[in-house]
N, C-alpha and C positions, 0 to 999 in steps of 0.2 A: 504494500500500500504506500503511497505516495506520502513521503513524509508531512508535506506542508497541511495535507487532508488531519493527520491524528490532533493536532489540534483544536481542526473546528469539530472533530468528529469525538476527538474523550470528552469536552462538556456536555455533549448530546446525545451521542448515538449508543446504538447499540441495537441486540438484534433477538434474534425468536429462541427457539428454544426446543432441538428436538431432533431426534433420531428419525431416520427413514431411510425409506430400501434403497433404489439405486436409480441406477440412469434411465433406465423403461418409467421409472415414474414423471419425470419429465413429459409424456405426452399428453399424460391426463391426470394432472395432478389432485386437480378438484375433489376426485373420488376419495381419495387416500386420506385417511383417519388416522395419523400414526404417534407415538409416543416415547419419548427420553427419559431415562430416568437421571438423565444430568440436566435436565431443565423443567421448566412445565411443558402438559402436552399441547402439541395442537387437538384444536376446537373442531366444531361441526365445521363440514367445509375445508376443511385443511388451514384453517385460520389462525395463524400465532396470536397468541399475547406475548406481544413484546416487554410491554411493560411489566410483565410480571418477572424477568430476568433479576437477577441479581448476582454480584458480582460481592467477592471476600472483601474487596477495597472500599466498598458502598461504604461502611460501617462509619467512615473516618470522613467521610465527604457529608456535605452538607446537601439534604432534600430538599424539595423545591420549596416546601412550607415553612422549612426552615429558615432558609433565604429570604422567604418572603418575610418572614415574623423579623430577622435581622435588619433589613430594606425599612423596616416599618418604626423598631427600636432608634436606630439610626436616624429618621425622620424625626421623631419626638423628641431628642436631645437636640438634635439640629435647631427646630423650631424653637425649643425654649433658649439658647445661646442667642439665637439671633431678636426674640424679645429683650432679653438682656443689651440687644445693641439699637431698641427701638425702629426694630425690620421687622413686619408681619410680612409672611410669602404665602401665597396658597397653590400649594407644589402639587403636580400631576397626581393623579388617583393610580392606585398599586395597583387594581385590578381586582377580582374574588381571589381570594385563598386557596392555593392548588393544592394540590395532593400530597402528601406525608412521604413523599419516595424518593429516590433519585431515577433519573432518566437515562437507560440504558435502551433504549429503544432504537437508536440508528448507529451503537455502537459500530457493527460490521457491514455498515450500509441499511439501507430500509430494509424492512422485516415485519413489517404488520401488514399484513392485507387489507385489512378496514380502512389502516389509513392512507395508501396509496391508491387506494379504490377513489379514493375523496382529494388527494395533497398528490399523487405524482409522486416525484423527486423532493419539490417544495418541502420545508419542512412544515408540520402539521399545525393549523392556528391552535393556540395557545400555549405553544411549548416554546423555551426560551429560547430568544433568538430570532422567530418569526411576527412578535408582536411589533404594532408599529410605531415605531418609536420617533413618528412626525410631532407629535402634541408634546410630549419632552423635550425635544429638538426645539420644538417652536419656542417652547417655556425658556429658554435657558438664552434663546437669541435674544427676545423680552427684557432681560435681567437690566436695572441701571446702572453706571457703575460702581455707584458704593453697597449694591444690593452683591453683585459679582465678586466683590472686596469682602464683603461681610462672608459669603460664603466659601469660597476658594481661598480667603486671604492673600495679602502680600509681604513681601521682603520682612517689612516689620512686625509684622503680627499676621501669627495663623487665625484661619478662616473655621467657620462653627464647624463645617465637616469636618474637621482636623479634630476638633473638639472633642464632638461626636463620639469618632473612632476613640480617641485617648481613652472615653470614660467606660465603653465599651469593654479596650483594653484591660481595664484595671484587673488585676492580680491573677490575667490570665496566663499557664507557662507558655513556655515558650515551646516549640514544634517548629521544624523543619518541613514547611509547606511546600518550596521549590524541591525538593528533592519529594515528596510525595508527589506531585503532578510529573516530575519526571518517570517515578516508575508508573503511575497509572500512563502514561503515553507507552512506554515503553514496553509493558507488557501486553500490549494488543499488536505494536512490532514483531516484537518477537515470537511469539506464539503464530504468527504468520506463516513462517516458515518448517512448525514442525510440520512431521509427513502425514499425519492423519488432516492436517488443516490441508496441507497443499495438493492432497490428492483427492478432496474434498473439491478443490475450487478449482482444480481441473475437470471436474464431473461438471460444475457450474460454469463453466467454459463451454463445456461440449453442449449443455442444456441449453444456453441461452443462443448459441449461434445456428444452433437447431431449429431454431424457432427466429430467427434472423437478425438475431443481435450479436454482431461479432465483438465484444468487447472481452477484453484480456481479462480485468478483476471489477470487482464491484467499485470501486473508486471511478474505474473512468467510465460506465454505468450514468454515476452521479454527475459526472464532469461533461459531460454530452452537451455540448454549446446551444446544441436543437432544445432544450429545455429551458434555459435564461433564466436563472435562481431567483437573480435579482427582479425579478418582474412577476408581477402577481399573477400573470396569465398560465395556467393549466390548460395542456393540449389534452386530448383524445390519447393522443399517440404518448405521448410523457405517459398518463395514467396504463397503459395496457403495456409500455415495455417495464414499469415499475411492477407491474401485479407479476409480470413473468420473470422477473427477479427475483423477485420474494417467494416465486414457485419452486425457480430454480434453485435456492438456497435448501428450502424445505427438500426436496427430494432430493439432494445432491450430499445432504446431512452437512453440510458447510457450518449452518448457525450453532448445533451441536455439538461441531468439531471443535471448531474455534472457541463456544464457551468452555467447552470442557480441559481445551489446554491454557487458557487464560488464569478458570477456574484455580489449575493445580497449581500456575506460576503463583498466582499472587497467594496464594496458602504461604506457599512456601516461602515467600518473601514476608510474610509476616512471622513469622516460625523463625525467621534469620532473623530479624529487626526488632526484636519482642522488643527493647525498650525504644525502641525511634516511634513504634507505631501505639507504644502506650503512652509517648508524650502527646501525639497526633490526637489519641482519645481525650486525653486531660486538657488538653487547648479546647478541643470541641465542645468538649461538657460543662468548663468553665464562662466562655463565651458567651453560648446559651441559655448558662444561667443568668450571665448579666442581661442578654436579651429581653427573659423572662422576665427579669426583675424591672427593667424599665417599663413594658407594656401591662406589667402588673402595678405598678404602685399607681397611691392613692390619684396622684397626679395627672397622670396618664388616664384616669378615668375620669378624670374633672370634665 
């Protein structure tokens, strides 16, 4: 996989979940009901839940509900700093409250049927990343300049955000976060290459140019210039080479292969790391209790 891809693809992606027979399933996938016992099964239909994946690494990463309660904590200290500076802002709306999880759904390229039946390539409305982020944009051009001072700060005095964050901080330990984002990138590289993955995504090679999509691996799939990411328009054709992707993964046992050697790397890498990844725990848990504790006090509910 194309390295510059693991990037935008470990905050996001991720993929189904599931053993199945072989390359004759390729013709007629639909029919086939089949089941992993390294993932969930597929559904009626031959249907992933993606979402339901989970990865050893989850544990130490922050869910989207999380993110969002933190985005929310962070706003409420923000706004009382900047009444302290006689600035009232009324900052964009977060959205509803997403799910308790983390989003492994297009880790190895799309993998939900539902949602490419609906999104293509696109990545899915409301998952992070595809929200649009004109009305924030717009917000932020708005700003005057001692509104922008007050919040960004300058040279001589940091800005509420800075603030924010500090108090956040407080008596959180400390964790090695860059090198946690490194192995989580690094371990969907790697595991690329064992031979149950790569002879996996040679089956998935053979499936999708079968069906007339000659494309080498799922990344350039993705990368198909005839799809335009950046533009909200969903073809016809985007939506039917994505569903025969997501077929072809399922029957080629790709999304199963790939979780299941992922699965063992990062075990193992926490088994190596026991105390790197139990300070990762104590940052996490500390953090979100100071979260808590902003969105919980009295104040916060005034």
């Amino acid at each position: 996989m194309d390295r510059r891809h693991i990037t935008a693809l470990v905050a996001l992606v991720v993929a189904a979940l599931t053993a199945l027979t072989a390359l004759a399933a390729c013709s007629d996938p639909d029919q086939r009901s089949e089941h992993s016992a390294d993932g969930p099964s597929l559904r009626e239909g031959g249907t992933s839940y993606a979402s339901e994946l989970v990865l050893p690494f989850d544990t130490y990463k922050w869910t989207a509900r999380e993110t969002w309660l933190h985005d929310r904590a962070r706003r409420v200290l923000t706004e009382r700093c900047l009444e302290g500076r006689d600035i009232s802002l009324d900052f964009p709306d977060t959205g509803p409250e997403p799910p308790d999880s983390y989003d492994n759904s297009r880790r190895y390229g799309v993998a939900d049927d539902r949602a490419v039946a609906l999104f293509g390539y696109h990545l899915p409305e409301g998952r992070e990343g595809s929200r649009d982020t004109s009305a924030t944009t717009g917000w932020g051009e708005a700003l005057s300049a001692a509104e922008e001072a007050a919040l960004y700060g300058t040279d001589l005095s940091p800005g509420c955000y800075r603030h924010a964050d500090s108090l956040l901080a407080r008596d959180v330990p400390a964790a090695d976060l860059p090198w946690f984002a490194d192995q989580s990138a690094e371990t969907l590289v790697k595991t690329e290459n064992v031979p149950t993955v790569t002879q996996a995504r040679k089956r998935w090679r053979t499936c999708m140019n079968q069906a007339g999509h000659p494309y080498t691996d799922p990344s350039a799939a993705i990368d198909d210039p005839r799809w335009n990411l950046n533009s909200p328009t969903i073809t016809e054709r985007e939506k039917k080479t994505a569903r025969t992707d997501v077929r072809c993964k399922q029957s080629s046992g790709l999304l199963s292969s790939w979780h299941a050697a992922e699965t063992a790397l990062q075990r193992q890498l926490i088994a190596r790391h026991a105390e790197t990844f139990g300070a990762l725990s104590s940052h996490k848990r500390a953090l979100l209790k100071n979260v808590l504790g902003v969105l919980n006090s009295p104040e916060s509910a005034a």
